[in-house]
N, C-alpha and C positions, 0 to 999 in steps of 0.2 A: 766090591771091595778093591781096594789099590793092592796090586799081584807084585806089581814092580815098576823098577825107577828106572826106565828104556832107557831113557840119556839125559847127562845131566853135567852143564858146561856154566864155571865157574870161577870167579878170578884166583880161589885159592886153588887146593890142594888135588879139587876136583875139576881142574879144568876141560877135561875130556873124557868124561864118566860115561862108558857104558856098559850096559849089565849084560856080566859075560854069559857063555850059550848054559857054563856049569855052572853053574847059581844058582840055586831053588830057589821058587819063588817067595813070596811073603807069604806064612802061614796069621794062622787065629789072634798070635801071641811071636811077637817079634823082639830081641834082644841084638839091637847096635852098640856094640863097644869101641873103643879104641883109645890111643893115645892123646892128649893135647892137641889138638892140631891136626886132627888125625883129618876131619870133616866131619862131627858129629853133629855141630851147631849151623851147620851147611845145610844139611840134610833137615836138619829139624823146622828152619826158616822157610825151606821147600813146602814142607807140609804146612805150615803156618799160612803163607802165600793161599796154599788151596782154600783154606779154610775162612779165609777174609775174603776170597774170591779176587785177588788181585795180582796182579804180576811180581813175582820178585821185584826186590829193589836191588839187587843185583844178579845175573849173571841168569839161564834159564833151565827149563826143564820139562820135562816127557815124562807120565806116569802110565802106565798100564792098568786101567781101572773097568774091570767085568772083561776083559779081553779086548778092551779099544784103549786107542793113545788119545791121550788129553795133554793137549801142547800147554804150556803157563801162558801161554800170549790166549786162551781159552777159557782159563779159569774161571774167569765173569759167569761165563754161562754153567760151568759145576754145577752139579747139584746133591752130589756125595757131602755127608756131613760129615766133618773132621774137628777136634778139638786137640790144639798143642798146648802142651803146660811147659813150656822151657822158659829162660831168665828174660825173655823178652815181654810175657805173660805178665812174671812179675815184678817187672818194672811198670808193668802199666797197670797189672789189679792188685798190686800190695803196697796199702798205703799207713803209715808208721801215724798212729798221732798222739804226740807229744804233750810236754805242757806239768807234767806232775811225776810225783816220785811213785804211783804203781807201776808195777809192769805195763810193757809196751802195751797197746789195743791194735790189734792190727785187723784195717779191713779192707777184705779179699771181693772181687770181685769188679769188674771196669766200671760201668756204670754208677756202682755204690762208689768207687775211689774217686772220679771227674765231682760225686755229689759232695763225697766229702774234702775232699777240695776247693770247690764253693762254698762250704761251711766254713772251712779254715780260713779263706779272703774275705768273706763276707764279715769274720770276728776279728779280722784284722780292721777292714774298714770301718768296723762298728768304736775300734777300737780307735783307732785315728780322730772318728767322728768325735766321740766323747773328750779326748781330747783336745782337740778342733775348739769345740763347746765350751768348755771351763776356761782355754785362753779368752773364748769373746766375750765370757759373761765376767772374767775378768777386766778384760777392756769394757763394757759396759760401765760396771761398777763405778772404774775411774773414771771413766768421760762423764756419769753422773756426778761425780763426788765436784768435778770441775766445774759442769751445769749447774751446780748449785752453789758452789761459793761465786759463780758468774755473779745468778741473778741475785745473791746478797748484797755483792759489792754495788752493783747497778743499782739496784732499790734504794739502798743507802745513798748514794750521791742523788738519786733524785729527789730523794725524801729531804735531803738535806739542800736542795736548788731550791727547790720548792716550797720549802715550807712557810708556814705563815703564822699568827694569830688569829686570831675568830676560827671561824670554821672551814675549814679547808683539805678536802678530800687525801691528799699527800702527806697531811699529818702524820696519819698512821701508814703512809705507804711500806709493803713488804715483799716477800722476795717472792711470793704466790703471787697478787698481783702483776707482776712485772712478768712473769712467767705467763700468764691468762694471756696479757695484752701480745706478747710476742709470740703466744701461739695461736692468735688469734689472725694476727697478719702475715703468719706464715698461711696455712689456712687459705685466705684472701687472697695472698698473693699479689700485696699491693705495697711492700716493704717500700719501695721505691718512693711512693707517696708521702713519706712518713720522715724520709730520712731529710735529712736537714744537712744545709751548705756549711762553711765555715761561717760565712760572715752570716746568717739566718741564726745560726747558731748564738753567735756574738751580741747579736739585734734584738733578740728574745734574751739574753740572759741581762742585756743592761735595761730591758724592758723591766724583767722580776726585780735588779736589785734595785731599781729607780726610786726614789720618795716619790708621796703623790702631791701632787700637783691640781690646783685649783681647776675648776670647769671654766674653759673658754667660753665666752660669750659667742655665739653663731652668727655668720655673718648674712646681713640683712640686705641683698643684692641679686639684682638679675640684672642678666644682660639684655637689650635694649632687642627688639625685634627687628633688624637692621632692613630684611625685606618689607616687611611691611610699611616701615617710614620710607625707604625708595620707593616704594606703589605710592603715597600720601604726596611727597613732594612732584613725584614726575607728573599727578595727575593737575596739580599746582599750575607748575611747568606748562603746561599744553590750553589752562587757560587763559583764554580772551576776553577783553573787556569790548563790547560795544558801547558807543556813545560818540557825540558830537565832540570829534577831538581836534584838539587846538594844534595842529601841525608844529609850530614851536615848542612846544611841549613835549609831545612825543618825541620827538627827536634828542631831546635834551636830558637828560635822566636828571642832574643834578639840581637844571634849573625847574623842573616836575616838579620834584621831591622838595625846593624849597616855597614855590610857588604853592603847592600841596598845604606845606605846614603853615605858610602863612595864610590864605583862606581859613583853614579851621579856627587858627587864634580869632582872627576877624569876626566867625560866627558868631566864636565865644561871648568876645566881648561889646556885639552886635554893634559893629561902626562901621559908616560908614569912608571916613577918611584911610588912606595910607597910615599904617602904624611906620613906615619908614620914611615917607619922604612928606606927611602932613598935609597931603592933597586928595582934593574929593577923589573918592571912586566913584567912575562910570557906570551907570546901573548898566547898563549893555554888556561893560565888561566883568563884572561879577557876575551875570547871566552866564555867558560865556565860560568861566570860571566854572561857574556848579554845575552848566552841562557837561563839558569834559571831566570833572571830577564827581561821577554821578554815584548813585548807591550803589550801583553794579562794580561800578570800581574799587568804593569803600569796603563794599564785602573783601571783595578779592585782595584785597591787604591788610585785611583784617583777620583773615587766613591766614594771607601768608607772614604774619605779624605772628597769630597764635603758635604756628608750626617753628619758624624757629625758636620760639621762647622755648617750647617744649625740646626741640634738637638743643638747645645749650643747656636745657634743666640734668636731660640727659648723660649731656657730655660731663657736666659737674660731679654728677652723683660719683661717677667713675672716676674723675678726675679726683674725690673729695674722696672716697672711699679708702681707709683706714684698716689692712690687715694685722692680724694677732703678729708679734715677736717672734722671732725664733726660740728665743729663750722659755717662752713659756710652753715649749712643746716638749716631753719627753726625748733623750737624746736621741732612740730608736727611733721617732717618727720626724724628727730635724730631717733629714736628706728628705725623706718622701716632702714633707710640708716645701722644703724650699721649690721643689720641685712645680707643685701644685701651684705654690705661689706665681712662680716663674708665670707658670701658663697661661693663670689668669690675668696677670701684668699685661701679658703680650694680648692678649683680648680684644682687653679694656683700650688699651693705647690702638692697636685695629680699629676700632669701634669707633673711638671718638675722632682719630682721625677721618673717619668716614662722616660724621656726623658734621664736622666744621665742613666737608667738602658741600653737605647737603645745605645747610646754613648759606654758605655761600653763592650756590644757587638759586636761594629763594630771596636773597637780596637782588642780585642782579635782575630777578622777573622781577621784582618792585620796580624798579627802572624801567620794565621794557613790560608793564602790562598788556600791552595792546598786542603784542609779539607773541607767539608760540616758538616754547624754548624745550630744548632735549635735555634729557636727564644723560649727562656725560660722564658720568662714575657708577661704579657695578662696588653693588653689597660685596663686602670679604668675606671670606670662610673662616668662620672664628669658632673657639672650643666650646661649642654649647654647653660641654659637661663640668665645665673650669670649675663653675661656682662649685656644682656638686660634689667635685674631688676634693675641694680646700674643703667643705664643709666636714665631707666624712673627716679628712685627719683630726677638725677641731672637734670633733663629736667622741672619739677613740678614745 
């Protein structure tokens, strides 16, 4: 048992407390009095300290316990059990709870007062909470009530962009559907895809309010195989005629080529006189005549006769080739069409330019049979897809 309080040093009243030699000790049953001030609450905090096992939180003390001193810088290690009931007790184990017109509820005790002060914050946050709750389910409510005259107003103008006679799904469009499709591509997560430019916008709507318009006739056109007619003519080009040739001749293209035509008429019309100067011909030199102009030569200009017929048939078609109006195209698909058009313009005019280059190649080997000639011009790169493009717009 604590006997007595050896020394006891403290910023109040007891700053230099020690228990005199005539002081009895503490009996069974102990009664501290004094005035205000006196150090009652001093002394009681002392013993409090022991009991929590911790040092004052101000000032220190020496107790006398079984006949040994126990310093407070010790206490930890106490093992005397003590219990203080003073105002410091109950400020920490007496807790008031409120709230209603009965008598107060008071409850004693630390442990049960820390609990039920977790009770009291926990009903406060419950209470926050539920408030919390009714503002957002109020903002819900509104942000629906908004969601929904959205997707009214939206259905409406589409229903009404849209609409049509005969049968036509947007008829009956409403504010459910409009709500499906935009939760649908939230969902997706491909809004992006979906969303439309101004002028897309603009392009599609003079598209729906357009009248219709008659079916374009499709245009009945290809473009000419431009390499493969270079392989045809250059192969032309590179042949030679053998035969008994008449060195005058070859060397002269013009007078070939009329020499040439006048023989045939001759054959024609099997004479033997000059149709131009009314003098016999020389069997020797009519000999002569159809050895240098032999079959092997008549083929090879009779090629290259077929070949250009076919290179200007070519160039014609293109040149003759007649595109739809602009006006009869839909306003929305006029730029695209001009466009197409453009390209295939540009082609066609490549094309045949190239085609008179080849034409006039296979004239000048008529001239120069006997001669191996180079193919001096290179196929262009023209819009294989031209036709195709014009076709879709006239097809749309």
């Amino acid at each position: 048992m604590i006997t007595k309080i050896s020394r006891l040093k403290h910023p109040g009243v007891l700053r230099d407390f020690s228990w005199p030699a005539d002081l009895p000790s503490f009996g069974r049953f102990n009664l501290i009095y004094g005035w205000n001030g006196s150090g009652k609450t001093t002394i009681s905090r002392m013993f409090r300290a022991l009991e929590t096992r911790t040092a004052p939180a101000a000032g220190e003390v020496v107790f006398t316990i079984n006949g040994a001193a126990v310093s407070s810088h010790d206490f930890s290690q106490a093992t005397l059990s003590v219990r203080v009931f003073n105002r410091d007790f109950v400020a920490e184990s007496v807790f008031r709870v409120g709230g209603s017109d009965v008598p107060p509820i008071l409850v004693v005790g630390k442990e049960s007062v820390e609990k039920q002060k977790q009770i009291e914050q926990l009903r406060k946050s419950l209470a926050d909470a539920q408030t919390a709750l009714a503002s957002e389910r109020s903002k819900k409510q509104a942000a629906e009530k908004v969601l929904d005259k959205y997707c009214i107003d939206q259905a409406a103008t589409i229903k009404s962009v849209l609409r049509s006679s005969g049968s036509n799904p947007y008829n009956n469009y409403d504010k459910s559907m409009f709500r499906t499709r935009a939760q649908s591509m939230v969902e997706a997560r491909d809004k992006e895809t979906h969303r439309l430019g101004e002028s897309d916008r603009e392009k599609f709507l003079a598209q729906q309010r357009a009248n219709a318009k008659p079916n374009l006739q499709l245009i009945a056109y290809q473009l000419p195989d431009l390499k493969a007619l270079a392989e045809t003519v250059s192969e032309l080009l590179s042949t030679t005629v053998v035969s008994a040739t008449i060195q005058t001749l070859k060397g002269d293209a013009p007078l070939s080529a009329w020499v040439r035509d006048g023989l045939g008429l001759h054959q024609i019309r099997h004479v033997n006189q000059c149709l131009f100067c009314e003098q016999e011909l020389p069997r020797e030199r009519l000999s002569a005549l159809e050895a240098h102009f032999n079959a092997e030569y008549e083929q090879l200009m009779q090629r290259i006769d077929d070949a250009i017929r076919s290179l200007d048939k070519a160039a014609e078609a293109g040149s003759g080739l007649v595109l739809p109006n602009r006006a009869e195209f839909y306003d929305d698909l006029a730029s695209e069409y001009d466009a197409a058009a453009s390209a295939l313009r540009g082609a066609i005019e490549s094309a045949n330019k190239f085609l008179r280059s080849l034409a006039q190649l296979l004239k000048d080997k008529k001239a120069n049979a006997f001669s191996r000639l180079e193919l001096t011009v290179h196929a262009p790169d023209v819009d294989d897809e031209a036709v195709r493009h014009l076709t879709q717009q006239s097809e749309i």
